[in-house]
MDAnalysis code that builds the backbone (N, CA, C; Angstrom):
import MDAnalysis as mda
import numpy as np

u = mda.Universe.empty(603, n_residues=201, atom_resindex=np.repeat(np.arange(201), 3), trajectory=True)
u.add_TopologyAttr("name", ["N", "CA", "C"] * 201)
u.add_TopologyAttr("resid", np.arange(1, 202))
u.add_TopologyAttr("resname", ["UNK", "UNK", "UNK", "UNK", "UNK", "UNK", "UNK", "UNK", "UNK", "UNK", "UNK", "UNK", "UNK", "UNK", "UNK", "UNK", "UNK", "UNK", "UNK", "UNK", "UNK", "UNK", "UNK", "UNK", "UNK", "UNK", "UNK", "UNK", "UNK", "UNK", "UNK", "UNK", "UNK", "UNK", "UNK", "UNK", "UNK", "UNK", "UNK", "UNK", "UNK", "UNK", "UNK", "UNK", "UNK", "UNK", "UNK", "UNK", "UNK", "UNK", "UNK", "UNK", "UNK", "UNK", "UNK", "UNK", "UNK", "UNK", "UNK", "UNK", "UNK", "UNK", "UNK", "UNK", "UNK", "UNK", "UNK", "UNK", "UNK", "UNK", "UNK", "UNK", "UNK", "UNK", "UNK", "UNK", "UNK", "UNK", "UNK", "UNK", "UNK", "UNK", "UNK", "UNK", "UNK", "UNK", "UNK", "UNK", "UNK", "UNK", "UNK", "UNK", "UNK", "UNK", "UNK", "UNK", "UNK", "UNK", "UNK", "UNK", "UNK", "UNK", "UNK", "UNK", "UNK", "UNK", "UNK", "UNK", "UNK", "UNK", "UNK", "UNK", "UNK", "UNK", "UNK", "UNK", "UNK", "UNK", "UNK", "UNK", "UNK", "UNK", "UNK", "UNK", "UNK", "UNK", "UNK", "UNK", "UNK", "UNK", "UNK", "UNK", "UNK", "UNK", "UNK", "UNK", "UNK", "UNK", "UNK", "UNK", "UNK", "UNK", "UNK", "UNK", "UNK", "UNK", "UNK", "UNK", "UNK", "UNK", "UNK", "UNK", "UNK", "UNK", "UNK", "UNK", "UNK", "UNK", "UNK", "UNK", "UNK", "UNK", "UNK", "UNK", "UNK", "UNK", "UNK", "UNK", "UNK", "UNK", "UNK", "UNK", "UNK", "UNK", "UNK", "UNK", "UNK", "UNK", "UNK", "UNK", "UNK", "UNK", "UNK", "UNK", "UNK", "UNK", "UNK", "UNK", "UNK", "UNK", "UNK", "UNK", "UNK", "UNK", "UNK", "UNK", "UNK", "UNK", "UNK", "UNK", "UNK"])
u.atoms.positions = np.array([
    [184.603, 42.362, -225.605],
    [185.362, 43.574, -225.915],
    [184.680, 44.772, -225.266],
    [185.320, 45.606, -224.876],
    [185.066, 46.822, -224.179],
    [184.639, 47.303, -225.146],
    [183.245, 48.635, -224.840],
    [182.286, 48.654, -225.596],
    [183.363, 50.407, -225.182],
    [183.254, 51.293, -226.814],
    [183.644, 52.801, -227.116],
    [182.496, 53.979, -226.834],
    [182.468, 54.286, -226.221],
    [181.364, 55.709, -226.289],
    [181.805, 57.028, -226.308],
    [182.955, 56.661, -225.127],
    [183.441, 58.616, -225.060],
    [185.022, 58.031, -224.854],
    [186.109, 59.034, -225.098],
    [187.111, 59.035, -224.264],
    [188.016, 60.243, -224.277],
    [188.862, 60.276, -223.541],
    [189.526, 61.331, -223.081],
    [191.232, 61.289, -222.716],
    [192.060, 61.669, -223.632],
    [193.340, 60.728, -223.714],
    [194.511, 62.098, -224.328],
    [195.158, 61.662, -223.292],
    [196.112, 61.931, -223.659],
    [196.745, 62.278, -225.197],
    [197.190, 63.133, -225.632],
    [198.070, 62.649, -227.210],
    [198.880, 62.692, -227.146],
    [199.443, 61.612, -227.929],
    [201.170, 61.405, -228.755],
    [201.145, 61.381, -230.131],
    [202.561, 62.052, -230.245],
    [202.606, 62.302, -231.953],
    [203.821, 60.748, -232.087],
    [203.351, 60.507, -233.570],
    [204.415, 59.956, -234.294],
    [204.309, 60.377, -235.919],
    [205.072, 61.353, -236.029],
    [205.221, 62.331, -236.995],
    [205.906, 61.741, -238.102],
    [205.253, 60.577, -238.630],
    [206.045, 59.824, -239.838],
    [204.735, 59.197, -240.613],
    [205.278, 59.303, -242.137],
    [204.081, 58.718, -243.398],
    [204.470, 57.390, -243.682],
    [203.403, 56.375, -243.890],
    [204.380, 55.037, -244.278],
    [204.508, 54.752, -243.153],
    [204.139, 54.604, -241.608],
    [204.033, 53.890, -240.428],
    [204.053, 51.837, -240.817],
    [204.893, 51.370, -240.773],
    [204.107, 49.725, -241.491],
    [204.676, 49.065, -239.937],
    [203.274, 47.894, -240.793],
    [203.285, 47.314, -239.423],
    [204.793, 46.696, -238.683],
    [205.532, 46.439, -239.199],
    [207.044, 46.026, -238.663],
    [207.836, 47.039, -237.867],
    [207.552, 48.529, -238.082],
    [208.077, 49.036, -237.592],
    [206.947, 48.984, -236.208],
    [205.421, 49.143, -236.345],
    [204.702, 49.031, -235.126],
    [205.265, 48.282, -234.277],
    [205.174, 46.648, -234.787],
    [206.079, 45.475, -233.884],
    [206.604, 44.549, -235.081],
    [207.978, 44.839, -234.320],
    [208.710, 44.108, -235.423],
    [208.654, 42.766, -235.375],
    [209.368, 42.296, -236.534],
    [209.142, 40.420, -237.011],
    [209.466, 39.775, -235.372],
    [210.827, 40.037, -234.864],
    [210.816, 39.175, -234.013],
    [210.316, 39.240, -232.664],
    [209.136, 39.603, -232.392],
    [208.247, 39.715, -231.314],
    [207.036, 38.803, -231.519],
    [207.123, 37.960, -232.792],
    [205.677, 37.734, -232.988],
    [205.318, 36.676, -232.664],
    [206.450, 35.890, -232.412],
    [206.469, 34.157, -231.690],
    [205.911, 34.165, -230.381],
    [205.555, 34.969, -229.979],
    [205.115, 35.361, -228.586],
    [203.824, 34.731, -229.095],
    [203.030, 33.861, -228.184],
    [201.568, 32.961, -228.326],
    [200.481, 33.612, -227.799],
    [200.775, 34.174, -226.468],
    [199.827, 35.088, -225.996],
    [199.409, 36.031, -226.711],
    [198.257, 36.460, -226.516],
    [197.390, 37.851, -227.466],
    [198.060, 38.940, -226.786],
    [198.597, 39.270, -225.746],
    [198.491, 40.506, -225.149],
    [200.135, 40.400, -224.529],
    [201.002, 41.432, -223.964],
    [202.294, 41.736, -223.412],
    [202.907, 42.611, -224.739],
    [202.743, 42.823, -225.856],
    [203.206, 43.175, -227.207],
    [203.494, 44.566, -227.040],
    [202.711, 45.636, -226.084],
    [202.849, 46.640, -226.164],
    [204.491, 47.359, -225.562],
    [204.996, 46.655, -225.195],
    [206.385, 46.767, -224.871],
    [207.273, 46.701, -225.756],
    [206.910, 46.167, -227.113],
    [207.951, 46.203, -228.138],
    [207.238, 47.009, -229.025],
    [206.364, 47.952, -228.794],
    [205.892, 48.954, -229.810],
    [206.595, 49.676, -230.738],
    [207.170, 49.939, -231.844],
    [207.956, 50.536, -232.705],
    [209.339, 50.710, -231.725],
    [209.416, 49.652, -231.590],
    [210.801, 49.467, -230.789],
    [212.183, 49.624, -231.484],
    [212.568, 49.300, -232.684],
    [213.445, 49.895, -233.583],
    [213.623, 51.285, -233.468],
    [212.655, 52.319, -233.242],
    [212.687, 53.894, -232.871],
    [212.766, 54.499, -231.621],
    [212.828, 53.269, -230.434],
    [212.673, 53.518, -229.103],
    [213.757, 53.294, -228.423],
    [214.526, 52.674, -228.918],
    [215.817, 51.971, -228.569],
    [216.567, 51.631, -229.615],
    [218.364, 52.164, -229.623],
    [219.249, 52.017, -229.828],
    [219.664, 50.610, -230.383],
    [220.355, 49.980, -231.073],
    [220.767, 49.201, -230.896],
    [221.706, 48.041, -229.835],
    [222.414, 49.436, -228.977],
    [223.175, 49.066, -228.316],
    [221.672, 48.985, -227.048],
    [220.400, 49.046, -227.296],
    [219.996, 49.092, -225.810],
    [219.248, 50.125, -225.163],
    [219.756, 51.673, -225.616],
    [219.810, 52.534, -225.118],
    [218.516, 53.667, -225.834],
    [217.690, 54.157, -224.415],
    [216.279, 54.821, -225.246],
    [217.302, 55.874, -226.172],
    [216.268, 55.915, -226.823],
    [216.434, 56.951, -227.961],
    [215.289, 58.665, -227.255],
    [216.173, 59.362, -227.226],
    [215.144, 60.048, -226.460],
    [214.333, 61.352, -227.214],
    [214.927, 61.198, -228.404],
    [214.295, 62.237, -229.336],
    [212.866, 62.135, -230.159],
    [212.796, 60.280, -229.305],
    [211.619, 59.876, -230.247],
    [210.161, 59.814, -229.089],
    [209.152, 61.035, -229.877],
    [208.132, 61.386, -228.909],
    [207.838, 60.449, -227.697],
    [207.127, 59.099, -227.894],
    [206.663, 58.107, -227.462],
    [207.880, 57.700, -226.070],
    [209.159, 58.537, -226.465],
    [210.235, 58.153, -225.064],
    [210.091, 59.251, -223.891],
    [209.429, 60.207, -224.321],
    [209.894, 61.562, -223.821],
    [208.623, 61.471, -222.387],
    [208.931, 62.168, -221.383],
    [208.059, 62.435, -220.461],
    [206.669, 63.038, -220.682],
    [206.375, 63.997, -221.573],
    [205.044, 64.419, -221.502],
    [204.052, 64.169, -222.201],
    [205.039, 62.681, -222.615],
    [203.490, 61.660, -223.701],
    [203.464, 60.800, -222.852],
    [204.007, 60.245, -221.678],
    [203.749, 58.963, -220.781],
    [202.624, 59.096, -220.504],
    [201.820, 57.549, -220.945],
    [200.102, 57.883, -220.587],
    [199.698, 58.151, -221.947],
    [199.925, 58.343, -223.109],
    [199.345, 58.813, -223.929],
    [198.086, 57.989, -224.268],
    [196.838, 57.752, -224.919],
    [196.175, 56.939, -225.301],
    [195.578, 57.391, -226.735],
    [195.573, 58.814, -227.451],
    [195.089, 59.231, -228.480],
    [196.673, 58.714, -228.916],
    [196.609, 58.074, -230.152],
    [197.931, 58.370, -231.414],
    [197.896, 59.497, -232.590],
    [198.550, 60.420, -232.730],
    [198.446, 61.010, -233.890],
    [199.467, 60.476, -234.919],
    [199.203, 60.633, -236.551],
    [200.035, 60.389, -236.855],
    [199.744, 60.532, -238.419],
    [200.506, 60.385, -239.740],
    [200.426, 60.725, -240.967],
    [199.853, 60.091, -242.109],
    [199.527, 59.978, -243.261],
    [199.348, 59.307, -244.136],
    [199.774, 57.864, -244.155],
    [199.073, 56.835, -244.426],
    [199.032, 55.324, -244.611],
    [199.889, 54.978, -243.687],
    [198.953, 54.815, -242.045],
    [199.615, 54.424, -241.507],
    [199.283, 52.723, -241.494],
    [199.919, 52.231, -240.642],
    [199.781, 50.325, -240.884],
    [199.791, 50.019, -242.197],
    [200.947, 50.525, -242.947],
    [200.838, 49.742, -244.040],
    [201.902, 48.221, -243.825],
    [202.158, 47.794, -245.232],
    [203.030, 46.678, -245.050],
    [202.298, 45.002, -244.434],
    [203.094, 44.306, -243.997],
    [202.534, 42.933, -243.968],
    [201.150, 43.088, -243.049],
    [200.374, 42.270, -243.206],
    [198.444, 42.252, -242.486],
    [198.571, 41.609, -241.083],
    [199.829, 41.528, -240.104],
    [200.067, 41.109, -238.937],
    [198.997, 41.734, -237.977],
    [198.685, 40.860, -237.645],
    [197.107, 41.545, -236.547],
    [198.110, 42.320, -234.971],
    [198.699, 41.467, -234.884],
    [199.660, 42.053, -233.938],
    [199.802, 43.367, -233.753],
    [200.064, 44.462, -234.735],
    [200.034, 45.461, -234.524],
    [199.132, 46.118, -233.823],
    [197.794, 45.724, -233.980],
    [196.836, 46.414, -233.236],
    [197.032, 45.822, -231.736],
    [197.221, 44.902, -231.739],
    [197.315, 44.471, -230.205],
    [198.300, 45.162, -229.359],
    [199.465, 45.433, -229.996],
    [201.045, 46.255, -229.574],
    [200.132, 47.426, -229.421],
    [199.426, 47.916, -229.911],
    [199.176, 49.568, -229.638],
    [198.058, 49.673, -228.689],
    [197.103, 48.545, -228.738],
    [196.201, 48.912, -227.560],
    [196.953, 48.087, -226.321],
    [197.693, 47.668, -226.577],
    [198.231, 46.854, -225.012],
    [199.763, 47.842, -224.729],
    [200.354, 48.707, -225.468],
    [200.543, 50.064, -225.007],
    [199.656, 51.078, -224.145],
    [198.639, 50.720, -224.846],
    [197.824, 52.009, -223.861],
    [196.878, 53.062, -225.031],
    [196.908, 52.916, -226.497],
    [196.134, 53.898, -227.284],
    [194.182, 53.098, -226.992],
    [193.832, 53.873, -227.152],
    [192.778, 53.405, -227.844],
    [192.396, 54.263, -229.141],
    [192.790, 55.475, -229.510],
    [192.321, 55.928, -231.061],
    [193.908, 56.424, -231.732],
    [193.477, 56.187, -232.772],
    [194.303, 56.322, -234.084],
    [193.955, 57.475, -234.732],
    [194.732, 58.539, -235.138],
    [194.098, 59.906, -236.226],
    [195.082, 59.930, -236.945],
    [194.763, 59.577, -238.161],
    [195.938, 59.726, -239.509],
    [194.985, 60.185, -240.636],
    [195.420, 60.456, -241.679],
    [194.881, 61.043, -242.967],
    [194.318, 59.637, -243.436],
    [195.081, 58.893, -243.576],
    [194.577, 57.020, -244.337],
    [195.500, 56.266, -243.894],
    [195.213, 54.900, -243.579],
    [195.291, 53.635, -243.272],
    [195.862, 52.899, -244.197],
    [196.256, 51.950, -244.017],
    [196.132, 50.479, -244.916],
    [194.809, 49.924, -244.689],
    [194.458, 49.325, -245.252],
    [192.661, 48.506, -245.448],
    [192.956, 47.295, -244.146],
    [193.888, 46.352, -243.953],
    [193.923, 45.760, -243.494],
    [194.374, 46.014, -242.212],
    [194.681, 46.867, -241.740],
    [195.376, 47.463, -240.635],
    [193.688, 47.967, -239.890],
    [193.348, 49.006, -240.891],
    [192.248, 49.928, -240.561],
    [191.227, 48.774, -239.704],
    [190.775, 47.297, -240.489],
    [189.992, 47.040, -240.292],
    [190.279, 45.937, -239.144],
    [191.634, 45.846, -238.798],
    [191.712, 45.101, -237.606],
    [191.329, 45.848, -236.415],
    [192.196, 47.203, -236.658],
    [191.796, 47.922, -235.539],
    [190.429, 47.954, -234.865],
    [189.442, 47.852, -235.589],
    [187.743, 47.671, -234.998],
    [187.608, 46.412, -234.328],
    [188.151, 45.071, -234.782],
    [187.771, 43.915, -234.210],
    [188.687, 44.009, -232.931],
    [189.416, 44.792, -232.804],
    [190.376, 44.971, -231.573],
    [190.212, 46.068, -230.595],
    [188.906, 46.327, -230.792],
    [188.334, 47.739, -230.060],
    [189.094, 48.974, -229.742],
    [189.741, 49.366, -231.413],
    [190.413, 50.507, -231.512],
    [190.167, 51.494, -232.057],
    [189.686, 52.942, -232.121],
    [188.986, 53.823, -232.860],
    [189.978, 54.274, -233.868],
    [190.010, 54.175, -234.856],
    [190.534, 54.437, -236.257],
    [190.189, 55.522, -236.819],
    [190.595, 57.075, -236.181],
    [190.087, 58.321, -237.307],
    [190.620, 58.434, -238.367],
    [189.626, 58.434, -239.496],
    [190.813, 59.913, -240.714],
    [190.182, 61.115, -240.514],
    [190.900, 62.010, -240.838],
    [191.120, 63.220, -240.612],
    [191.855, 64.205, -242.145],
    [191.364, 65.000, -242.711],
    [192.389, 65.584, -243.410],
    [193.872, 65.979, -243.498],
    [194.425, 65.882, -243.890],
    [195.847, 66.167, -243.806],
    [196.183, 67.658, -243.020],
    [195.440, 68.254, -243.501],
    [194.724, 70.342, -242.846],
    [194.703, 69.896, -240.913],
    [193.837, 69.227, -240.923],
    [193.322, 68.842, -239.484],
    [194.471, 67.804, -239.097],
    [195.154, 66.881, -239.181],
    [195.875, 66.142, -238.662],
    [197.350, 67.076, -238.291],
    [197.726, 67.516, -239.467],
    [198.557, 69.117, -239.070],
    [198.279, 69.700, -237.823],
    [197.284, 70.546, -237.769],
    [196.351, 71.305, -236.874],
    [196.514, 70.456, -235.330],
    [196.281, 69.263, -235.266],
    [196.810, 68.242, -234.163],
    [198.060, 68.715, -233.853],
    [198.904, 68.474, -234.456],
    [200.180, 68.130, -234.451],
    [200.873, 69.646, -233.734],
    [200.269, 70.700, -234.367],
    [200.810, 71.753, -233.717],
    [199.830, 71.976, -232.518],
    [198.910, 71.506, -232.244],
    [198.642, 71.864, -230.841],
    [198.868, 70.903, -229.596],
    [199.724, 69.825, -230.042],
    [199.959, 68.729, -228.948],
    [201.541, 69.407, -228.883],
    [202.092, 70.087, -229.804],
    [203.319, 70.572, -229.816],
    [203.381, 71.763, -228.967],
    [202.478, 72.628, -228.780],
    [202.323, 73.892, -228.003],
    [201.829, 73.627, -227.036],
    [200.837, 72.641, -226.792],
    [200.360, 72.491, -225.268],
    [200.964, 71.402, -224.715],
    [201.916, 71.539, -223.691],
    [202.332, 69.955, -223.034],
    [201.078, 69.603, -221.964],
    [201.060, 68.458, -221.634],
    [199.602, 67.276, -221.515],
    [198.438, 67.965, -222.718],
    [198.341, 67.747, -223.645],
    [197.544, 68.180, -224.387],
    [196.730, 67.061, -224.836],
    [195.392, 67.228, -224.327],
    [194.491, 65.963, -224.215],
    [193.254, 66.186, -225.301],
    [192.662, 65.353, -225.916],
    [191.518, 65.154, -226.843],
    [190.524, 64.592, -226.394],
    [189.062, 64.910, -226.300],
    [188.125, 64.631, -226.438],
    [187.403, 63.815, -227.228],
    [187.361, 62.515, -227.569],
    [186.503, 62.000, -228.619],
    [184.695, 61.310, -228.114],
    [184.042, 61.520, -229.103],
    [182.868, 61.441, -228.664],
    [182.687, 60.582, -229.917],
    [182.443, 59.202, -229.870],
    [182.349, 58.274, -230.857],
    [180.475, 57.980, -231.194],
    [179.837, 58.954, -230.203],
    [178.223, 58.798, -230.165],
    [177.576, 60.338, -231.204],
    [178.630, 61.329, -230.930],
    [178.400, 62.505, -231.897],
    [179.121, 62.101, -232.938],
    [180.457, 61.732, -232.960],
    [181.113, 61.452, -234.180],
    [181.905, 63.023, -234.009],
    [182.593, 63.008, -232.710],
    [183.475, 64.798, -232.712],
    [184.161, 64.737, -231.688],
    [185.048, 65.624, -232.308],
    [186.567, 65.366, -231.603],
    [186.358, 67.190, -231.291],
    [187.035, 66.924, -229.527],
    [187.366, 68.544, -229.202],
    [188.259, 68.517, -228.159],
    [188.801, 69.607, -228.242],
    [189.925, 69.970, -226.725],
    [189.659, 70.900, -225.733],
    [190.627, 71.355, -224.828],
    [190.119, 72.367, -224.809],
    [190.741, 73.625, -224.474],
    [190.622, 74.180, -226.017],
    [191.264, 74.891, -226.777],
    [190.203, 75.645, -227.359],
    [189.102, 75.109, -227.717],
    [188.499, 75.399, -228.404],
    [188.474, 74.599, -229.848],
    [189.067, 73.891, -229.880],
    [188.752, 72.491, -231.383],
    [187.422, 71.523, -231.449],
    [186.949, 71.741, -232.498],
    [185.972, 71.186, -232.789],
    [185.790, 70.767, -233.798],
    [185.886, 69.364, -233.981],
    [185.933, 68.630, -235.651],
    [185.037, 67.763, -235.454],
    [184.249, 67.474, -236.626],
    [183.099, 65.771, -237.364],
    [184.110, 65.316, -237.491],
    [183.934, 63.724, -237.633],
    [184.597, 62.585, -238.174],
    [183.527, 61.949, -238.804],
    [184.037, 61.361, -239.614],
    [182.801, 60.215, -239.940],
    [183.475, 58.926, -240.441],
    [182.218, 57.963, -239.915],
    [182.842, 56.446, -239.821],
    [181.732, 55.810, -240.323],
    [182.005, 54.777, -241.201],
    [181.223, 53.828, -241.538],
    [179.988, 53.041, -240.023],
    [178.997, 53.106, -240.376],
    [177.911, 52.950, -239.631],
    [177.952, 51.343, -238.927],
    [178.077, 50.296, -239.756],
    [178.406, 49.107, -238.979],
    [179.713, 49.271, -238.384],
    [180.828, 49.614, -238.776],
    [182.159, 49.215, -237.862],
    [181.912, 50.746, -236.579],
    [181.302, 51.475, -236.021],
    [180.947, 52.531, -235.274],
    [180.191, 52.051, -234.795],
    [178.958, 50.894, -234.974],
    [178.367, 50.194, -234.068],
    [178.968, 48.978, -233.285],
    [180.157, 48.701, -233.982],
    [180.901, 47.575, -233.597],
    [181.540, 47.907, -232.379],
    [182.090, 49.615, -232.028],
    [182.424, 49.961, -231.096],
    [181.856, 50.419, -230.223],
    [180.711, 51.216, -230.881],
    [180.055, 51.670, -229.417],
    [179.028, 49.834, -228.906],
    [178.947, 48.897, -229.183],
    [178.070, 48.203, -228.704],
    [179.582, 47.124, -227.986],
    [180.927, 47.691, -228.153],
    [181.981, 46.195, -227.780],
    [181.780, 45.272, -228.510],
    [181.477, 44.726, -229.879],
    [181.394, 43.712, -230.242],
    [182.792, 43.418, -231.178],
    [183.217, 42.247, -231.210],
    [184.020, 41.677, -232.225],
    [183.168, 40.465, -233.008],
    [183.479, 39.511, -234.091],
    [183.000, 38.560, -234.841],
    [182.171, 37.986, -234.559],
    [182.590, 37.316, -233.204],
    [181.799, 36.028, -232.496],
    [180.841, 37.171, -231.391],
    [181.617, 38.303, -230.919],
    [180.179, 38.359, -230.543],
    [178.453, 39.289, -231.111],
    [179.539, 39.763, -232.471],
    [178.592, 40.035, -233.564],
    [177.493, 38.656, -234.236],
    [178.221, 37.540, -234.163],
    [177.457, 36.530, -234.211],
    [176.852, 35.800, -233.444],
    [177.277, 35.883, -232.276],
    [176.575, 35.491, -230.729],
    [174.937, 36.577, -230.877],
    [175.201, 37.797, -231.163],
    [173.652, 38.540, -231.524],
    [172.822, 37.487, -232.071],
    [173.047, 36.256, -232.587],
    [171.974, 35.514, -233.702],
    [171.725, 34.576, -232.606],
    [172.324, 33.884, -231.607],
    [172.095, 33.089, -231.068],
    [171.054, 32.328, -230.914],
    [169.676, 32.723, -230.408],
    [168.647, 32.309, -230.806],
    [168.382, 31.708, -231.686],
    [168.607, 32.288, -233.063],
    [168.335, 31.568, -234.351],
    [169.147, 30.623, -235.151],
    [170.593, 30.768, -234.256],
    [171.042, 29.803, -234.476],
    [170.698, 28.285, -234.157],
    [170.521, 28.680, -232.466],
    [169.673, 27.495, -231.820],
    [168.986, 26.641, -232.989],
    [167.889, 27.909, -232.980],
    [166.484, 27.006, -233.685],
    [166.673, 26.523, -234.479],
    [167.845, 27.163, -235.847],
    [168.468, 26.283, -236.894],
    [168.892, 24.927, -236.387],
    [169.455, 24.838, -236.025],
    [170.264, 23.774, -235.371],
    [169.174, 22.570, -235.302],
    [168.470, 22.959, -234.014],
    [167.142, 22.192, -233.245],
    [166.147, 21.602, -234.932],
    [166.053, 22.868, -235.711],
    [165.398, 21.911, -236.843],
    [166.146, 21.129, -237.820],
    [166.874, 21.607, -237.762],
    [167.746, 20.535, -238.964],
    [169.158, 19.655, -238.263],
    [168.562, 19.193, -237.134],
    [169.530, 18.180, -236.424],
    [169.675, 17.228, -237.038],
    [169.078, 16.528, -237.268],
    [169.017, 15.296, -238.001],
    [170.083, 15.005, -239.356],
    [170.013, 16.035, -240.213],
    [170.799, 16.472, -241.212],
    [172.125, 16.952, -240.623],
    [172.059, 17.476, -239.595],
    [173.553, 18.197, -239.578],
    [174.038, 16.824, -238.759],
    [173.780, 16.120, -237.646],
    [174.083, 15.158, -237.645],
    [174.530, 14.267, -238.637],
    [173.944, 13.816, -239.558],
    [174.446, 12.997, -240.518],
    [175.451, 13.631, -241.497],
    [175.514, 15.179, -241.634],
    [176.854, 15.098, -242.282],
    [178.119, 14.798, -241.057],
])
């Protein structure tokens, strides 16, 4: 996994509370086997018509979020079913950070094993976003995941703060296995001494 230190991205708003994962990517995209192509059906119910046809009132269609990679967006977002998928639809769109007030737990915490930066932000400050991606067209963010601060330039300057293991998870690129690949060595040696036993089970 691509390891987080700095980035510099674009923003898009999606100006809705209650974001769940179905509307991220809906049920019938999920038969798809591959990990990755998902970002094409990203909250696709809001992107397209039924008959087909973009919907053009909805930010994410419009010309001066193409490229976006910051998401802004409202209270509990990813809620609803624990489909990992979602995170994959949004970084294989093109985000790499998330800024909402709160998460779903299960959403929040995929996003890290999927090397996605997950801000909260106050409701005051996520506002504060919202009207300055609205007044400035290309209106780009600064995140610094090594200070833990977000700036533009505008003059914005905010802390974030993130739990200390999942912030090392990003700035070092690690997911599970290769959080557990760190032991390697000692796995070895486990192994090497108690062969005999693990053999026989």
């Amino acid at each position: 996994m691509e390891a987080f230190k700095q980035h510099t991205g674009l923003v898009g708003p999606v100006d809705r509370v209650n974001v769940d994962t179905d509307a991220i990517i809906p049920k019938q995209f999920l038969k798809r086997i591959e990990r990755s192509g998902f970002g094409q059906f990203l909250f696709f119910e809001w992107r397209w018509d039924e008959a087909g046809n973009v919907i053009e009132s909805f930010p994410l269609n419009q010309d001066r979020y193409q490229g976006a990679s910051v998401l802004i967006s409202r209270a509990n977002f990813g809620c609803g079913s624990s489909r990992e998928h979602a995170p994959w639809a949004i970084q294989d769109f093109g985000f790499r950070v998330i800024i909402a007030p709160s998460y779903a737990d299960i959403f929040y915490n995929n996003c890290f094993k999927n090397g996605i930066l997950p801000i909260k932000l106050s409701e005051e400050q996520v506002e504060e976003l919202f009207q300055r991606t609205a007044k400035h067209e290309g209106y780009k963010l600064h995140v610094d995941l090594e200070k833990n601060k977000l700036t533009d330039d505008f003059g914005l300057e905010i802390d974030f703060t993130l739990d200390e293991h999942r912030r090392q998870f990003l700035l070092q690129g690690l997911d599970d296995i290769g959080l557990t690949l760190q032991h390697e060595e000692k796995i070895t040696a486990y192994e090497q001494a108690h062969a005999k036993r693990l053999a026989y089970k």
